[in-house]
LUMZASE-573296 format. One record per residue (C-alpha): residue number from 1; x, y, z; residue in three letters. Coordinates in nm, 3 decimals, padded with zeros to 5 digits, m for minus. Each point is the difference from the previous one (the first is absolute). Example, Ala and Ser with C-alpha at 12.3 -4.5 7.8 and 13.67 -1.06 7.14 Angstrom:
BEGIN
resi;c1;c2;c3;resn
1;01.230;m00.450;00.780;ALA
2;00.137;00.344;m00.066;SER
END
This chain:
BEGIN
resi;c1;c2;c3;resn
1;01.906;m01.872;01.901;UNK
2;00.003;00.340;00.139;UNK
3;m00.263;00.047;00.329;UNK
4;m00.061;00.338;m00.096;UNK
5;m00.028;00.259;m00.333;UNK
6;00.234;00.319;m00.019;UNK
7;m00.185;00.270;00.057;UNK
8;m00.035;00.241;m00.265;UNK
9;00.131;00.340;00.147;UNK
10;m00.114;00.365;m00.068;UNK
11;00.329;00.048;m00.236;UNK
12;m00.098;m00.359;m00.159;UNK
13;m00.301;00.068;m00.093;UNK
14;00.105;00.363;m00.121;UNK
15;00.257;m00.172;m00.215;UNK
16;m00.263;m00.235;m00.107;UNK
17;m00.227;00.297;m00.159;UNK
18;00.316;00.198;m00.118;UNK
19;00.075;m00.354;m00.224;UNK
20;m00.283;m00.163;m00.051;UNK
21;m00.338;00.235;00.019;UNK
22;m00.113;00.081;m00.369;UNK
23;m00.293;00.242;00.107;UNK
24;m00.139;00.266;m00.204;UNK
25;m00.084;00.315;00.112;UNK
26;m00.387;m00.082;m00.030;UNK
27;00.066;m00.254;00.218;UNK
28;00.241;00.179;00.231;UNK
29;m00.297;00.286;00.022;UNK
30;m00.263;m00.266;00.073;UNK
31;00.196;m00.121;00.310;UNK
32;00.089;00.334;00.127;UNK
33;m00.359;00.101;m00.005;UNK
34;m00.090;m00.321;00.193;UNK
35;00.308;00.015;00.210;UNK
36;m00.228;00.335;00.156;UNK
37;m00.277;m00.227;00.082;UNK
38;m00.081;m00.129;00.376;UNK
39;m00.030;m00.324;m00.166;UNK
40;00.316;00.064;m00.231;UNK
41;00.182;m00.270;00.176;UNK
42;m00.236;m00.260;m00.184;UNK
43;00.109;00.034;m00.359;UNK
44;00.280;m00.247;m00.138;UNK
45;00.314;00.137;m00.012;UNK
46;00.156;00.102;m00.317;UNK
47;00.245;m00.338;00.002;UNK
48;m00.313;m00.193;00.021;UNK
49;m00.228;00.159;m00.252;UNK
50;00.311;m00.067;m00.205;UNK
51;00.068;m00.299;00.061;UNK
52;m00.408;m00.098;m00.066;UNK
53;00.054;00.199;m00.343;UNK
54;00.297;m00.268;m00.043;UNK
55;m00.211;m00.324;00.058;UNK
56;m00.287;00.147;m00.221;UNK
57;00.309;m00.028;m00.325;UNK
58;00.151;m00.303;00.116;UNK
59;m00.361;m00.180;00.029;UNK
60;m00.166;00.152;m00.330;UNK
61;m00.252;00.082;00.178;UNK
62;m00.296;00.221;m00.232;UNK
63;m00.255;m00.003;00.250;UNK
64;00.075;00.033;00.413;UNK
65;m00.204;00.039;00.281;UNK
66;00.072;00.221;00.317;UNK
67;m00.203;00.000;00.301;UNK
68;00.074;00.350;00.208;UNK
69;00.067;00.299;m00.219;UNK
70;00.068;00.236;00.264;UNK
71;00.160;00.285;m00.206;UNK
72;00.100;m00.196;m00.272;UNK
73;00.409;m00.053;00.016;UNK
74;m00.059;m00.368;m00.019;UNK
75;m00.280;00.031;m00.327;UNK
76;00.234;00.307;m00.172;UNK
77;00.332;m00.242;m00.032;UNK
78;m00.203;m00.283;m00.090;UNK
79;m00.186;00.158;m00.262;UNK
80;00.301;00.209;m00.128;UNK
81;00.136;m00.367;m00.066;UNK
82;m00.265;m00.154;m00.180;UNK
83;m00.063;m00.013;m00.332;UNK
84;m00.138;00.269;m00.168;UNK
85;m00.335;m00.251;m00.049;UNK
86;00.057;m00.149;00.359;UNK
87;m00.255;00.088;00.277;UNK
88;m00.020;00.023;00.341;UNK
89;m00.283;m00.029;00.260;UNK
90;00.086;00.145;00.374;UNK
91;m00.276;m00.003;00.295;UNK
92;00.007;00.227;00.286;UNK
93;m00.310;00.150;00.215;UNK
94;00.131;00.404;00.056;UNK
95;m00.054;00.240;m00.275;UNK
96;00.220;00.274;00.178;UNK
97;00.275;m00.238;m00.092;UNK
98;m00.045;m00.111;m00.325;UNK
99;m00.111;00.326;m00.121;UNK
100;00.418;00.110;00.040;UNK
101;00.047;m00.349;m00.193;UNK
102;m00.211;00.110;m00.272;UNK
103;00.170;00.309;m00.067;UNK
104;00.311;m00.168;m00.023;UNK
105;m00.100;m00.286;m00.215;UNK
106;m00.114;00.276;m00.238;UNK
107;00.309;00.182;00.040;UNK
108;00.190;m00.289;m00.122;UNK
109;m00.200;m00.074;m00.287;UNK
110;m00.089;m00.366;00.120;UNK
111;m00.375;00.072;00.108;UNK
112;m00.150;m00.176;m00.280;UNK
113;00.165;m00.294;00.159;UNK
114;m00.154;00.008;00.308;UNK
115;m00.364;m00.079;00.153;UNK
116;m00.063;00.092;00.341;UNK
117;m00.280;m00.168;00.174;UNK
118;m00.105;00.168;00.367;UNK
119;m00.145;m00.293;00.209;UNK
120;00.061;m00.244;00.248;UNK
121;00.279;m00.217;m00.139;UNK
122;m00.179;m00.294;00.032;UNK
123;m00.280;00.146;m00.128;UNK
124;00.189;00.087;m00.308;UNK
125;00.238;m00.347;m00.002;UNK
126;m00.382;m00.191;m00.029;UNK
127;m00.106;00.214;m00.298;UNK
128;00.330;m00.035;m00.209;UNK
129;m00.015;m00.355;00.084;UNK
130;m00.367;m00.020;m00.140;UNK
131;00.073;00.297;m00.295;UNK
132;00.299;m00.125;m00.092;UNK
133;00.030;m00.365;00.061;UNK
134;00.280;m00.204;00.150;UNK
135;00.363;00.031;m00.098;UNK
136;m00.051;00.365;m00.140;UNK
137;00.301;00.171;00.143;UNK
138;00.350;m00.045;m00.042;UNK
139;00.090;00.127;00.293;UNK
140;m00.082;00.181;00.358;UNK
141;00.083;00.182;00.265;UNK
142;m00.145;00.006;00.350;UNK
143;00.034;00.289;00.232;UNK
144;m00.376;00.048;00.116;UNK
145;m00.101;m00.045;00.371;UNK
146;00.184;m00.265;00.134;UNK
147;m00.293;m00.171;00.198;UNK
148;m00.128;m00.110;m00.322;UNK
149;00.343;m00.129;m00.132;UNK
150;m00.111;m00.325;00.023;UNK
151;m00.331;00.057;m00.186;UNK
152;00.191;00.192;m00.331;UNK
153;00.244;m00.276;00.042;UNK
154;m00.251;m00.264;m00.077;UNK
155;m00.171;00.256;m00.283;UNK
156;00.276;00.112;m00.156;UNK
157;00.115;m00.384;m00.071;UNK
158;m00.307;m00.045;m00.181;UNK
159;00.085;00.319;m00.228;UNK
160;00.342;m00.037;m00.026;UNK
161;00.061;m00.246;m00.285;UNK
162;00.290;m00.277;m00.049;UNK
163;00.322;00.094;m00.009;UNK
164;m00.084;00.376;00.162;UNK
165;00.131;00.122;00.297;UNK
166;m00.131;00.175;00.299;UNK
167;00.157;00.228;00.243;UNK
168;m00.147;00.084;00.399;UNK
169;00.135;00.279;00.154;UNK
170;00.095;00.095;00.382;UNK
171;00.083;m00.348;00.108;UNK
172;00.217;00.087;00.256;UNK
173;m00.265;00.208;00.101;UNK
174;00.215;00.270;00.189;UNK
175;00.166;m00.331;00.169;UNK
176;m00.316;m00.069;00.209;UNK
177;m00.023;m00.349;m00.221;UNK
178;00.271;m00.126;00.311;UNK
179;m00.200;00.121;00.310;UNK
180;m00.188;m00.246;00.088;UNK
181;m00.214;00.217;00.255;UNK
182;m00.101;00.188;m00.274;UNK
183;m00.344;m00.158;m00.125;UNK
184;m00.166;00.317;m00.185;UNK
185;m00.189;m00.155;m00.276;UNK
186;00.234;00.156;m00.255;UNK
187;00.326;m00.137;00.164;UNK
188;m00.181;m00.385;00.050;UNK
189;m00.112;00.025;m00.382;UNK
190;00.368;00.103;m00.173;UNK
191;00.152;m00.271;00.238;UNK
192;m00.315;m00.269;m00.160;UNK
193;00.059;00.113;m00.365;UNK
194;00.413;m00.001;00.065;UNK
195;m00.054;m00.412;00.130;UNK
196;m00.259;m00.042;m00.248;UNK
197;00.228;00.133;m00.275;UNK
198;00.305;m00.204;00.114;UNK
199;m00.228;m00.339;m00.011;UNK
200;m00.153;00.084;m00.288;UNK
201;00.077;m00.250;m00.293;UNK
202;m00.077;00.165;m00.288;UNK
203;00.191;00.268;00.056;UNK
204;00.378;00.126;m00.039;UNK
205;00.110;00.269;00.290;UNK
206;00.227;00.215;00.085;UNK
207;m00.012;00.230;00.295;UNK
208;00.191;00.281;m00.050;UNK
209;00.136;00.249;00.310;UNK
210;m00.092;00.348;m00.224;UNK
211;m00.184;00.261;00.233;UNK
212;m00.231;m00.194;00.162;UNK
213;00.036;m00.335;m00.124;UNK
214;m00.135;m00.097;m00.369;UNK
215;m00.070;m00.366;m00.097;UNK
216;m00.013;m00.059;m00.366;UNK
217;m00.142;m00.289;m00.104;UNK
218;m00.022;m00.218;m00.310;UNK
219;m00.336;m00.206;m00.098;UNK
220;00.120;m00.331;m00.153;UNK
221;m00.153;m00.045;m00.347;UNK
END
């Protein structure tokens, strides 16, 4: 077994987009307009929110469940993939931000689709969970404040039914997940939900090297 991955170069990953990238120019003006942000370097990149749009058809999913919106790249190919009765719920906190998602989401015709809830994610994981009962979602996607990974983790297994999947962002988290001076409550909580993940019985894994690390996981009916 190899000790190391091939890196994927700048002409790689060109090639990849130039092959591979079906993007549409609402989502092409979406990520431009974030790309201006400070915090632009926090949206998924177009590969990813692709890829996401991909497991959302393979699964069947109808109803999924994002937690961090930011400006929407993630929610747009998601919802641009569901059915036309599917839905999606996506959590964030900032308003700035998912005010640009909005406008996009209505741009591409898939608002009706989506339900934005600004709160804590917890906050709003406990009331879905009490609303909407266990096993409600088919599938979701985690990309909130990494602190609380462990917390959604535990949440979103109660939501997510049999048979769904769920996918956690940043795992690699910017490769800090291998220092082991590093012990900033976000870095100490990816590496806890990566072991917990791993260990985790009910549960089919795979942790992928795209951006900064995405495990997908599979709940065992």
């Amino acid at each position: 077994m190899p000790d190391h991955m091939r890196p994927a170069s700048e002409e790689l990953l060109s090639y990849l987009r130039q092959t591979s990238l079906r993007e549409t120019d609402v989502q092409r003006r979406l990520r431009e307009e974030t790309s201006q942000l400070r915090e632009g370097g926090w949206a998924v990149v177009p590969e990813q929110a692709q890829f996401l749009a991909l497991l959302v058809q393979i699964s069947g999913a109808k109803r999924v469940l994002e937690l961090g919106t930011f400006t929407g790249a993630s929610s747009l190919a998601m919802a641009m993939a569901l059915p036309d009765d599917g839905a999606l719920v996506t959590c964030d906190m900032v308003e700035d931000y998912t005010d640009i998602a909005a406008k996009y989401w209505q741009d591409a015709g898939v608002d009706h689709k989506i339900e934005l809830k600004i709160a804590p994610a917890t906050e709003s994981l406990d009331t879905l969970i009490e609303s909407d009962g266990p096993d409600s979602f088919d599938m979701a996607f985690i990309d909130a404040n990494k602190k609380d990974y462990g917390t959604y983790f535990d949440r979103a297994m109660v939501l997510v039914r049999p048979g769904g999947v769920l996918a956690f962002d940043n795992v690699f988290w910017n490769g800090n997940v291998l220092n082991d001076a590093n012990q900033e409550k976000s870095t100490v909580a990816i590496r806890a939900l990566n072991e917990r993940l791993r260990a985790d019985e009910r549960l089919s894994i795979s942790m992928l090297p795209l951006d900064d690390g995405l495990t997908v996981a599979w709940k065992r009916a």
